[in-house]
C-alpha positions in Angstrom: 108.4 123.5 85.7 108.9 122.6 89.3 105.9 121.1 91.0 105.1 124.0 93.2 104.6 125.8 89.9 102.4 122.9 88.4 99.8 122.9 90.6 98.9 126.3 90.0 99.3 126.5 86.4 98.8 123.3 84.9 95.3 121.8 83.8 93.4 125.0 82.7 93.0 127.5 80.5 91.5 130.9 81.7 91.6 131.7 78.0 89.2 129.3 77.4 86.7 130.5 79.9 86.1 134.2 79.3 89.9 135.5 80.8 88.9 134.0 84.6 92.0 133.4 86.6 90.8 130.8 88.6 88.7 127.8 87.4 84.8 128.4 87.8 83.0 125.9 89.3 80.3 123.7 86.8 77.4 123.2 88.6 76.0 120.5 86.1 74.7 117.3 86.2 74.5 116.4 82.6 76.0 117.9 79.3 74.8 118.4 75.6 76.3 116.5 73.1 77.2 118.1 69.2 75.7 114.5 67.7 74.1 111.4 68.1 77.5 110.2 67.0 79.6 111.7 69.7 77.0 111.0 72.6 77.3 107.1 71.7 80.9 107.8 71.6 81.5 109.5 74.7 78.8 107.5 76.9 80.8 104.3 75.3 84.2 105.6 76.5 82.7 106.5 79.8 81.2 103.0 80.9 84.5 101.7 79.7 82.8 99.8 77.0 85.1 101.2 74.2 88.0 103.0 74.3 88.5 106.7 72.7 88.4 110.1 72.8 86.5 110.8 76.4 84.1 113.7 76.9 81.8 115.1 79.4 78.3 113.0 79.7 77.2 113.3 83.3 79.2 114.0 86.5 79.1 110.9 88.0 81.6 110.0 85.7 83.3 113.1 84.8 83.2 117.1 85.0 85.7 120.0 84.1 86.4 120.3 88.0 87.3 117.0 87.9 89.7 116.9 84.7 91.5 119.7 86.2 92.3 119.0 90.3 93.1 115.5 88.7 95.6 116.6 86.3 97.4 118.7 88.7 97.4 116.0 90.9 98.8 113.6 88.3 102.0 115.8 87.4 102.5 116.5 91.3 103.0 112.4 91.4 104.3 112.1 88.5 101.7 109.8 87.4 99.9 109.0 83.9 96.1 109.1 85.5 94.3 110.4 88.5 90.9 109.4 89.9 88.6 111.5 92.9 86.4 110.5 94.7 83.8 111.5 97.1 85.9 110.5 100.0 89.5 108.3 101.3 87.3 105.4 101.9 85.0 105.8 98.7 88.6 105.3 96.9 89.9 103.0 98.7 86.7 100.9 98.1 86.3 101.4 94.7 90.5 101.1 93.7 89.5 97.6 95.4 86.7 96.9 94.3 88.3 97.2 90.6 90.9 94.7 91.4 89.1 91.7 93.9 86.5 89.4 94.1 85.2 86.5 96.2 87.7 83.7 96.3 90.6 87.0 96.0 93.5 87.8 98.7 94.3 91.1 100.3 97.4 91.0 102.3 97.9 94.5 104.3 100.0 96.0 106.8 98.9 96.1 110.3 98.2 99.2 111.8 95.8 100.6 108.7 93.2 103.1 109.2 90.6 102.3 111.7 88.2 102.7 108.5 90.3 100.4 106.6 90.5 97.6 108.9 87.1 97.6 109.3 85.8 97.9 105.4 88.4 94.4 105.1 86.7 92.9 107.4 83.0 93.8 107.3 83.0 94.0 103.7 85.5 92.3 101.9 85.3 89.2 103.9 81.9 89.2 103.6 82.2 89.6 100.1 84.8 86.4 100.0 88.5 88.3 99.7 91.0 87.3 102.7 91.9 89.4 104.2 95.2 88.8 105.9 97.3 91.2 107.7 101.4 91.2 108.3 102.8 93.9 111.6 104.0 96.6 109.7 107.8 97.6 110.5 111.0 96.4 109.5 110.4 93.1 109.1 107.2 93.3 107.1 108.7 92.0 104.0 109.9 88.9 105.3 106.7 88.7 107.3 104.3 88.6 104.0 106.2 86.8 101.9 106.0 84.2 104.5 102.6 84.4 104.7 102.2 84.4 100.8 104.3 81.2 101.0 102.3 79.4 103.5 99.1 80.1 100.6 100.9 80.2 97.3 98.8 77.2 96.0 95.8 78.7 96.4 96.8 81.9 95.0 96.7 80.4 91.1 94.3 81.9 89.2 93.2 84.5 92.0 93.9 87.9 92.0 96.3 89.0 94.9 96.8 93.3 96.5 99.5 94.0 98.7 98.2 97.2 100.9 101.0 98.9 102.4 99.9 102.1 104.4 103.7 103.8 105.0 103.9 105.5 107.6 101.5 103.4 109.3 98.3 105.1 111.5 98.8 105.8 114.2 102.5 104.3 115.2 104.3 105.8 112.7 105.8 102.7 111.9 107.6 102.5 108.0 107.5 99.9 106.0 109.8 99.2 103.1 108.4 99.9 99.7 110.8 98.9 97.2 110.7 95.2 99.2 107.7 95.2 98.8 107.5 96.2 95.0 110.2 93.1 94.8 107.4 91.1 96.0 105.3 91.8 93.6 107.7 91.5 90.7 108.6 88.2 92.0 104.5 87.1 92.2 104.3 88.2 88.7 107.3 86.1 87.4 105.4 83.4 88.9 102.1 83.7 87.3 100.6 85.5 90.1 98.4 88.3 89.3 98.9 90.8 91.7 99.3 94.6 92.3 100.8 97.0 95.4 98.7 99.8 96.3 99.9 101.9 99.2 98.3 104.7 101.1 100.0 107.6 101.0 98.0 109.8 103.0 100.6 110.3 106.1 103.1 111.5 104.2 101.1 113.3 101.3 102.5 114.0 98.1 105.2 115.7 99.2 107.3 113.9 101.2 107.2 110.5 99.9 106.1 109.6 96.4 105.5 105.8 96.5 105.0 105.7 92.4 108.2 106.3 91.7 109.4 103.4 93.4 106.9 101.4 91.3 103.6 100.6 93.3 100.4 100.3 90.8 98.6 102.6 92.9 98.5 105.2 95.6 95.9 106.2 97.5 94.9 109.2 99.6 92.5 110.7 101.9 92.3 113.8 100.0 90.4 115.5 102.8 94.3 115.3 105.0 96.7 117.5 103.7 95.9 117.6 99.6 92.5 119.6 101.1 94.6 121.1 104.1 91.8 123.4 105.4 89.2 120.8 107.1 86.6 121.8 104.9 86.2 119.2 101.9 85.9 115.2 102.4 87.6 113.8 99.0 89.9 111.1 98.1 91.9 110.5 95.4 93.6 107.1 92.9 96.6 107.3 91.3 98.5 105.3 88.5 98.7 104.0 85.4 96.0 104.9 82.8 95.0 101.2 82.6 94.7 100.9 86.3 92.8 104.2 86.9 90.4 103.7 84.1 89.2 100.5 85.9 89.1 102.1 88.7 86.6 105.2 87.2 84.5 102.6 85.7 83.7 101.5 89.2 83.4 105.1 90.4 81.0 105.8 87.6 79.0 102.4 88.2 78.4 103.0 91.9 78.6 106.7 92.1 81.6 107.2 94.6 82.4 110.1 92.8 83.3 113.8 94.3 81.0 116.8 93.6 82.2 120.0 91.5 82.5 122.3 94.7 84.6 119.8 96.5 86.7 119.7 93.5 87.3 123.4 93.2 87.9 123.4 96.3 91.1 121.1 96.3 92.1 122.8 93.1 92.5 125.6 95.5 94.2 123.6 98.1 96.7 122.4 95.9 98.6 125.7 95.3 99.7 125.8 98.8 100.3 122.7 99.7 104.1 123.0 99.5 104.4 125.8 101.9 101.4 124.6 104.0 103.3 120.8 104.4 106.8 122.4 104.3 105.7 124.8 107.7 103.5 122.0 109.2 107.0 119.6 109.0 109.6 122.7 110.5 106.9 122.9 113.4 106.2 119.1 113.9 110.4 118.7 114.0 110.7 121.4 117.1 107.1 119.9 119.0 108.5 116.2 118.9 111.7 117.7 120.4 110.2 119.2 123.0 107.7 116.2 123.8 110.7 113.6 123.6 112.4 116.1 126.9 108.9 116.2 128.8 109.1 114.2 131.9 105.6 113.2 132.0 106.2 111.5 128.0 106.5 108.3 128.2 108.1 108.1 124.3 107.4 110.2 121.4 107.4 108.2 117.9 108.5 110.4 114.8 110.7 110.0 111.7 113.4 111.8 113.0 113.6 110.7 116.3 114.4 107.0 115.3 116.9 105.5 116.4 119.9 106.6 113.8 121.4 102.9 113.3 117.8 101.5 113.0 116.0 99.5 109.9 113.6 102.3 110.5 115.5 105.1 110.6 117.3 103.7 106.9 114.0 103.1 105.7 113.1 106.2 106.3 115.7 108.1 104.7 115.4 105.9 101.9 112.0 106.8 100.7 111.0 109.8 102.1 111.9 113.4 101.1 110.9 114.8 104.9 109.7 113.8 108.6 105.9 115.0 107.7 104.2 116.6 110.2 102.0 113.3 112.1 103.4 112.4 115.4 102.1 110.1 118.3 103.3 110.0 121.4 102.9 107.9 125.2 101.7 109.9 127.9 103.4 108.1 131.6 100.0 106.7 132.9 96.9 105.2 131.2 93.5 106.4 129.9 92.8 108.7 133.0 96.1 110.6 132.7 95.6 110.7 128.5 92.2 112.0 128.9 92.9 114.5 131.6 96.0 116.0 129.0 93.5 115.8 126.0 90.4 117.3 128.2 93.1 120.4 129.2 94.5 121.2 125.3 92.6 124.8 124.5 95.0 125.5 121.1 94.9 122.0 119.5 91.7 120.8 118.6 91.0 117.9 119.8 89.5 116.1 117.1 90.1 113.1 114.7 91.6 113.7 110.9 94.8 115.1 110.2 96.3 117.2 107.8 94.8 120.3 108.3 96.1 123.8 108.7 94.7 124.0 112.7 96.8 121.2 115.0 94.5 118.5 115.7 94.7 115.9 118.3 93.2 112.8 119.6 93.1 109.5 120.9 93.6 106.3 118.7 92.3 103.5 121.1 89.1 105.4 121.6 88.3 107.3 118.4 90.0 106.7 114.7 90.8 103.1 115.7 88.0 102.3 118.3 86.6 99.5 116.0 89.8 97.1 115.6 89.8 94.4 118.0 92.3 93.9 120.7 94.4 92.1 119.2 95.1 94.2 116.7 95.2 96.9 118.3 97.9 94.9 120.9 99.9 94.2 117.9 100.0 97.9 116.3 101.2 99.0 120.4 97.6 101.3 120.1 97.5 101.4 123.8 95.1 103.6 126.4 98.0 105.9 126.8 98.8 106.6 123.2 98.0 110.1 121.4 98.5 111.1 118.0 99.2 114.5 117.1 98.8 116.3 113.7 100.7 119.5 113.8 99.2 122.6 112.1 101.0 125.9 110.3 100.6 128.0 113.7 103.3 129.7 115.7 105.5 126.3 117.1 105.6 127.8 120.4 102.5 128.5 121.1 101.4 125.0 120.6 104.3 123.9 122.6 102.8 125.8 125.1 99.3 124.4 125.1 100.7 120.8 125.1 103.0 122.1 128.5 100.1 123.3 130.1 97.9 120.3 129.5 101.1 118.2 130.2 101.2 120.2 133.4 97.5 119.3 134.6 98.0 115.4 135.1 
């Protein structure tokens, strides 16, 4: 079956469940067991004590809506096992949290999340992992493996991540996957332990699959496009059954895990995200057109409007099936002039997340990355003048024509 078809038929049974088409939602906290036997068994399995046959115990570790929006999601990616969580950050932090400890080494890609950044450094360092990050771009590869050099004797017996977030939020910068798979491989030859995990949430799952050239795990914001409808805060693990299971037994143990009605909920989501991603791309191609012609744009920074001879550009075409739908642009001016355009938008919502079906837009320096310092932010080119712009499934011209008109008011 093609995907599109998977994740609308895969994962349940209506049979099973008295001839409902859709999945019911189970709103329950804890389930009855057949025998003694099987409740050792299965609560065993679940704290990752044992391994088995796995069953349903309590839902902080597992429920039916769980079983099935994680399925789906695993044959969308193509991969063996899928975890969700209760937000992006709640899997971030726990996918991390599986694989560090004090005296452990996180090298990431600079811009990250706002979120991100800030859970490395008020958390992670104060947990005692480095956290070291490279300018993400073309030159990324050769950037960390020379900071990997300049520490590979104190990287012996530690355990090391490589975070890529590709595109990057909010420059839409790439960076080059498979390098940095090759990395990794080459770490591991060494005696290295260390794993690649890359957030995928820019793209979604489908228009770049990042497991299929080889990172351990990919993680996503769930609430962005895999919810779609800016109504459910999720996130979501992907990768290898080994990997993943870690990864649960740390959901379980701290209780970052989603809720049933959330769950449903992106079960829902997911049979339209093709057409909802697919429309949100064909409108995001025709606005970053227009923006890249308007005289009061300073630059506009999308997939397809690199530069055709660039790293970028090749990167680009390399690993990704489609533009996505997440621009940022450079109003001519500073704060004022990108305030006065934002205060003036009436059709796009000027708001922070991405992904949904409505167009959203905000400011980076000031909202989704108003907590990285200056330099970092200097580094990532996150400047007073810089808005970001995530294009929903309404008529292209008629956000073409809100944009013009707040254009036209600075």
């Amino acid at each position: 079956m093609k995907k599109e078809t998977v994740v609308i038929s895969k994962g349940y049974d209506p049979l099973k469940y008295n001839g409902a088409v859709k999945p019911p939602i189970f709103l329950t906290s804890t389930y009855k067991f057949k025998s003694a036997e099987e409740g050792e068994s299965f609560i065993r399995v679940a704290l990752g004590l044992d391994k088995g046959e796995s069953g349903f115990v309590y839902s902080r570790f597992s429920n039916p809506n769980f079983d099935i929006v994680e399925e789906r999601l695993s044959l969308l990616e193509g991969a063996e096992a899928t975890a969700i969580f209760s937000s992006g950050m709640a899997a971030i932090t726990s996918t991390l949290l599986a694989f560090v400890k004090n005296g452990d080494y996180i090298f990431y890609t600079n811009p990250v999340y706002g979120g991100t950044e800030f859970l490395f450094k008020e958390f992670f360092e104060k947990m005692g992992v480095s956290t070291i990050h490279v300018r993400a771009g073309s030159d990324t590869p050769r950037l960390m493996e020379d900071k990997i050099s300049s520490l590979k004797a104190k990287l012996k017996g530690k355990s090391v991540i490589l975070y890529i977030e590709t595109p990057a939020n909010p420059n839409n910068v790439m960076v080059d996957i498979e390098a940095i798979v090759k990395i990794r491989d080459k770490l591991l030859k060494e005696g290295i332990s260390v794993k690649v995990i890359a957030d995928n949430t820019f793209m979604g799952p489908i228009f770049q699959s990042p497991l299929e050239q080889k990172v351990d795990i990919v993680l996503y914001s769930a609430t962005k496009f895999i919810g779609g409808h800016s109504d459910v805060i999720s996130g979501a693990a992907l990768g290898s059954k080994e990997d993943i299971s870690k990864v649960k037994g740390i959901r379980g143990m701290i209780g970052t895990n989603g809720n049933p009605f959330d769950a449903w909920l992106m079960t829902r989501s997911l049979e339209t995200i093709h057409i909802r991603m697919q429309r949100q791309m064909e409108n995001a191609v025709k606005i970053a057109d227009f923006l890249s012609r308007h005289p009061k744009v300073e630059r506009v920074i999308y997939p397809e409007l690199y530069d055709k001879k660039s790293e970028q550009y090749k990167i680009y075409k390399k690993q990704c099936k489609g533009p996505g739908s997440l621009l940022s642009f450079y109003i001519k001016g500073g704060k004022k002039e990108a305030f006065r355009f934002l205060n003036n938008v009436k059709l796009c919502k000027l708001a922070v997340s991405l992904g949904g079906t409505e167009s959203l837009i905000e400011h980076p320096k000031a909202m989704t990355h108003s907590e990285v310092d200056k330099e970092t932010l200097k580094d990532a080119e996150i400047t007073d003048n810089m808005i970001r712009l995530s294009v929903g499934i309404e008529n292209f011209e008629d956000i073409i024509n809100d944009l013009k008109s707040a254009l036209d008011k600075i």
